[in-house]
C-alpha positions in Angstrom: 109.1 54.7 143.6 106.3 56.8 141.1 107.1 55.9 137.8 106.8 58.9 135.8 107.0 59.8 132.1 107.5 63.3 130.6 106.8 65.1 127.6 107.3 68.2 126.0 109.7 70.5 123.4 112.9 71.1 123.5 112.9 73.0 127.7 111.9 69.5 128.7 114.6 67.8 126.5 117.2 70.4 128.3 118.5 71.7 124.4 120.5 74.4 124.8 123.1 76.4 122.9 126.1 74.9 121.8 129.1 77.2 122.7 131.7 75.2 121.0 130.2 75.3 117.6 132.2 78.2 115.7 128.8 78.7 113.1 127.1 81.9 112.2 123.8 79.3 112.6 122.5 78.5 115.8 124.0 75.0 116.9 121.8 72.9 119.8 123.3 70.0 122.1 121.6 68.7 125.0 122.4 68.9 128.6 123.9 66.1 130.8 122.3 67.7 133.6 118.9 69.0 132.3 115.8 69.7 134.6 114.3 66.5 134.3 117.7 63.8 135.5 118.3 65.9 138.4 114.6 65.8 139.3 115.4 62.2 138.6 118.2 62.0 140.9 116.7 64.0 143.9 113.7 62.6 143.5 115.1 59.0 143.5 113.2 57.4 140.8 113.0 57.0 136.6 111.5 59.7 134.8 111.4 59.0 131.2 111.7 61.7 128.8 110.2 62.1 125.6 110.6 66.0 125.0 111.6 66.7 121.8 112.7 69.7 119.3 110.3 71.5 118.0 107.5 70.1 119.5 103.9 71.3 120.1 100.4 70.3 121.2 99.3 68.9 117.7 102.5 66.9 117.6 102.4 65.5 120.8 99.6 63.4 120.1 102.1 61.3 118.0 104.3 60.8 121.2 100.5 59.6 122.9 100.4 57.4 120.5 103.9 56.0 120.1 104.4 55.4 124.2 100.9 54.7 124.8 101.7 51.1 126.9 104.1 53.4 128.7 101.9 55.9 129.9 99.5 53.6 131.3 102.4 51.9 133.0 103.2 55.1 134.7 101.6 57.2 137.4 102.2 60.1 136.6 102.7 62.3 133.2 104.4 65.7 132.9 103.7 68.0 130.6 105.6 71.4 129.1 103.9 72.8 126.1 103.3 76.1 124.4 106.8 77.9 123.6 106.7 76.7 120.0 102.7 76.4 119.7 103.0 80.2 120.1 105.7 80.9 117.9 105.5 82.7 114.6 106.8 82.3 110.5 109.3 85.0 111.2 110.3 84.6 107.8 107.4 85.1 106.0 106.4 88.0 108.2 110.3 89.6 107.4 109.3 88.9 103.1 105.5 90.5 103.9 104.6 92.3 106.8 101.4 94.1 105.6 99.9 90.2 105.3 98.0 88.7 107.6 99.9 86.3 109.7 99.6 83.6 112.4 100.9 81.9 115.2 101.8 77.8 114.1 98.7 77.0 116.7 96.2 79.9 117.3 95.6 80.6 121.3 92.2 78.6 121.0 93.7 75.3 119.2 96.6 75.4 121.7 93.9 75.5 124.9 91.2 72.8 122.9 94.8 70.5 122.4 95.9 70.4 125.4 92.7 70.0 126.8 92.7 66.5 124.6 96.0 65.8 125.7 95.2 66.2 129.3 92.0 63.9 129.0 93.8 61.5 126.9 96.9 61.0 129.9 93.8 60.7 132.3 91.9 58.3 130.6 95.4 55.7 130.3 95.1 56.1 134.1 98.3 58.4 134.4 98.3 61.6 136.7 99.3 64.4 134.5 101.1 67.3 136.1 101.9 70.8 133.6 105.0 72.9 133.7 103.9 76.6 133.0 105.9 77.9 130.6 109.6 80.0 130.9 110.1 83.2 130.3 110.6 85.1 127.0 114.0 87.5 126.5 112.2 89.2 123.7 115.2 91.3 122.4 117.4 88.6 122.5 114.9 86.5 121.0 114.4 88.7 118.4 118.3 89.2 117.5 118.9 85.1 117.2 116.1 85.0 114.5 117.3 87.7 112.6 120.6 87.3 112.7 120.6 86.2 108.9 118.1 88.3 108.1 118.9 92.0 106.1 118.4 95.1 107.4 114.9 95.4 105.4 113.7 92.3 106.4 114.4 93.0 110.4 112.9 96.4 109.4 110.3 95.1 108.6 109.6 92.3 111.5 110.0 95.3 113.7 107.7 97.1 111.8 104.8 93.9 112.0 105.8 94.3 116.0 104.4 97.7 115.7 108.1 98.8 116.8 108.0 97.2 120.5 109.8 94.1 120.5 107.4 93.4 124.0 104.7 92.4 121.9 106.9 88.7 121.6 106.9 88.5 125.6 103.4 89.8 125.9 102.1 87.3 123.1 104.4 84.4 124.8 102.5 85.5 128.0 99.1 84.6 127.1 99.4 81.5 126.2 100.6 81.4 129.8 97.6 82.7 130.9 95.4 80.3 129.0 97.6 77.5 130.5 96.6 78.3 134.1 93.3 79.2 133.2 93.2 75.6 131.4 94.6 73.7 134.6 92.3 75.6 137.0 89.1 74.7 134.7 90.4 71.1 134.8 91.3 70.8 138.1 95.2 69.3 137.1 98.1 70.0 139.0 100.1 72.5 137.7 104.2 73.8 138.7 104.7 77.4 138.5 108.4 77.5 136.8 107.6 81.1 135.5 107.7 83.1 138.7 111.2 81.7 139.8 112.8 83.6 136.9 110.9 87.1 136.9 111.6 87.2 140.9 115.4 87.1 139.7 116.8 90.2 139.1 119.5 88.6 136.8 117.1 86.6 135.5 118.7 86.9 131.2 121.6 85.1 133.1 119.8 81.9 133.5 119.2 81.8 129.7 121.2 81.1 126.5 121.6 83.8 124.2 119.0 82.9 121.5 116.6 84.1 124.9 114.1 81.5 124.9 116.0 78.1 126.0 117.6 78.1 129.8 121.1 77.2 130.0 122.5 74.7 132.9 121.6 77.6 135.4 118.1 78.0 134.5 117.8 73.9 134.3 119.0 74.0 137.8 116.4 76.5 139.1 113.5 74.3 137.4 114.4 71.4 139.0 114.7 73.1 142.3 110.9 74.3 141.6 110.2 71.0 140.6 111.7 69.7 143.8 109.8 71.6 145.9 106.6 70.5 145.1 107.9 66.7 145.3 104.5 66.4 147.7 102.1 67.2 144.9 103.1 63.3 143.9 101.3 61.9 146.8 98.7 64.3 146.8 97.6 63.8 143.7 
C-alpha cells in the first residue's frame, strides 16, 4: 500500500459548520467522514493528515519542517492550498475602504511558495500531487463575514467590491488559474476538484452556509474525484 501524507487548510482537514452550536459566531467541528478517510478507506491504505485551520503557503513550511522524517517516509504528498492565501482583512477594509488593501499572500508569493513547497516534497523523495481549489459562494461568503459587521461597515466592503460581490469569486479564481498554470510549468500531477462542483447545478447545496467550506456532501464528491484518479498513484 502507498503510504501517503496530506497537507493543507481547513478543506483538507474536512472543518465544517457546526449546526448544533446556538452562537451568533461561526462555530467549526470536523467531519468523521471528510474527503481524505474515505479516500483512505476506498483507497485501502493510511493517509495522514496534517491540514489545518487557517493555513496557507507560508505556514506550511512549518508543517515541512515539523513532519519532515514523515514525508520522506511516504510516497506520495498531497497538497490543497490557496483559499486562505487569497483571502482578505475584511475588517480593515469595512473601517477604510478608500486605503489600499491586500490579499494575506499577493498572487505572486502564493505561486513562488508553492513552488518551494513543491520542490521541497520532491527533494525528501515524496511524489506530491495538488488539489485545485473549491469553489467560492461569494454572496454567502460575503454575508458570514459580515454578519457582525453594521450596516456602514458592509456598506462599505460592498463599496471596496466596487458593488459586485463577483469580484470575491473572480479573485478566488485566479489564484486557481495560477495553480494550474504552476503544476503545468512543473510538470506535478494535479486533481481537478473544481469542475465537479460548477457542472452541478445545485452546486451551493454541497456547501456550508459561511460558502467557502463543503459540508459532508461536497466531502463526498471530492473524494469521489479523488477516487477516480486512484491510477495517477502508479503513474506517477
Amino acid at each position: 500500500m502507498p503510504r501517503i501524507i496530506a497537507f493543507g487548510d481547513s478543506i483538507m482537514r474536512g472543518i465544517v459548520l457546526d449546526k448544533s452550536q446556538n452562537s451568533t459566531k461561526p462555530r467549526y467541528t470536523q467531519l468523521d467522514e471528510s474527503f481524505v478517510s474515505i479516500c483512505s478507506a476506498q483507497l485501502g491504505c493510511e493517509i495522514k493528515n496534517y491540514g489545518s485551520f487557517g493555513n496557507t503557503t507560508l505556514r506550511a513550511f512549518n508543517n515541512l519542517n515539523r513532519y519532515k522524517s514523515e514525508i520522506e517516509h511516504s510516497e506520495y504528498a498531497i497538497m490543497e492550498f490557496g483559499g486562505n492565501d487569497c483571502d482578505h482583512h475584511w475588517a480593515a477594509i469595512a473601517d477604510d475602504p478608500s486605503a489600499e488593501h491586500y490579499p494575506f499572500i499577493s498572487i505572486p508569493q502564493y505561486a513562488e511558495q508553492f513552488e518551494k513547497l513543491i520542490k521541497s516534497v520532491q527533494q525528501l523523495g515524496a511524489k506530491p500531487i495538488l488539489l485545485s481549489l473549491p469553489p467560492i459562494i461569494a454572496d454567502a461568503y460575503f454575508n458570514s463575514f459580515t454578519k457582525d459587521m453594521s450596516h456602514t461597515q458592509r456598506d462599505n466592503v460592498l463599496q471596496w467590491l466596487n458593488g459586485c460581490l463577483e469580484n470575491i469569486t473572480q479573485w478566488h479564481d485566479m489564484y486557481n488559474l495560477a495553480l494550474f498554470k504552476l503544476a503545468s510549468d512543473m510538470r506535478v500531477k494535479i486533481i481537478d476538484i473544481t469542475t465537479p462542483f460548477w457542472v452541478k447545478r445545485d452546486y451551493r447545496s454541497l456547501f456550508c452556509s459561511d460558502g467557502i467550506h463543503p459540508n459532508a456532501s461536497g466531502h463526498k464528491l471530492i473524494a469521489e474525484t479523488i477516487c477516480r484518479h486512484a491510477d495517477m498513484l502508479e503513474a506517477i
